[in-house]
C-alpha positions in Angstrom: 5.3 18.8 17.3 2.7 16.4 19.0 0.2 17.2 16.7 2.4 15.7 13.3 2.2 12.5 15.0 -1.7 12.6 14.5 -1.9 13.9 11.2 -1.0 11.9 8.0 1.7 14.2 7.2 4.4 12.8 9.9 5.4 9.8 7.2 5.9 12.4 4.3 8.2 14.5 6.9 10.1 11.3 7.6 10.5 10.6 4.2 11.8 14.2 2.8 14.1 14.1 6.0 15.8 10.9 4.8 16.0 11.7 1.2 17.6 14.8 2.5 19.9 12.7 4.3 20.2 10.6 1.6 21.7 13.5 -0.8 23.7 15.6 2.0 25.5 11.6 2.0 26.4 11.6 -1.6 27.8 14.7 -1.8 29.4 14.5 1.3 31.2 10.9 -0.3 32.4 12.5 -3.6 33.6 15.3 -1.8 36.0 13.4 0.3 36.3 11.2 -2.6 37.9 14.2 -4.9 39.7 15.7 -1.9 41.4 12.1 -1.2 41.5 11.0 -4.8 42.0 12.9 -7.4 43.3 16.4 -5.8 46.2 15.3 -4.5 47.2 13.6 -8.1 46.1 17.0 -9.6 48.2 19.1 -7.4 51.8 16.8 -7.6 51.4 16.7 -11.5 50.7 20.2 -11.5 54.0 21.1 -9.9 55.8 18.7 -12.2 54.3 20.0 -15.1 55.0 24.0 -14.0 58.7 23.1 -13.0 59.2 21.3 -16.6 59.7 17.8 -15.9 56.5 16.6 -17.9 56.9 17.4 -21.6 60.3 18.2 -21.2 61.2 16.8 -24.4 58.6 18.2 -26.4 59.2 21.0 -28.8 56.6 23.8 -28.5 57.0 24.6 -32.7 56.2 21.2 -33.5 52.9 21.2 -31.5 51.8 24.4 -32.6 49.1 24.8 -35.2 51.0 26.2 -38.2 49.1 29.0 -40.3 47.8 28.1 -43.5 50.6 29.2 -45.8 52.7 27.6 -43.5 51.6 24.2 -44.2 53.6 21.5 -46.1 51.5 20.9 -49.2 49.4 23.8 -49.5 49.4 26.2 -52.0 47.6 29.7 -51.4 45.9 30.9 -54.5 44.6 34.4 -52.7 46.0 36.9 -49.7 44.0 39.9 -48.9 
């Protein structure tokens, strides 16, 4: 360990340490920024949603992609 102190290597070392620290910082800062943040929003609309209270009034036939010949205004020239 004395020896890095000589060399010209010790100032790279410090370097790579601090952008190391640097990172291990910013992911440690969106981590508790999503577990703070957005997870418990996720989690209370999620049970909201499950138990029906979002979208109650929404029918699920009017959202659903109707089939081709189901479709106002088509007209289906060939079935196989």
């Amino acid at each position: 360990m004395v020896t890095l102190l000589y060399i010209g290597a010790w100032p790279f070392a410090k370097f790579v340490g601090f952008l190391l620290f640097l990172t291990i910082e910013l992911i440690g800062f969106w981590c508790l920024a999503f577990l703070i943040g957005i997870l418990p929003y996720w989690l209370t609309f999620g049970v909201a949603e499950n138990k029906g209270k979002i979208n109650a009034g929404v029918k699920p036939e009017e959202i659903r992609r109707k089939t081709l010949p189901q479709q106002e205004g088509v007209e289906v020239v060939y079935t196989k």
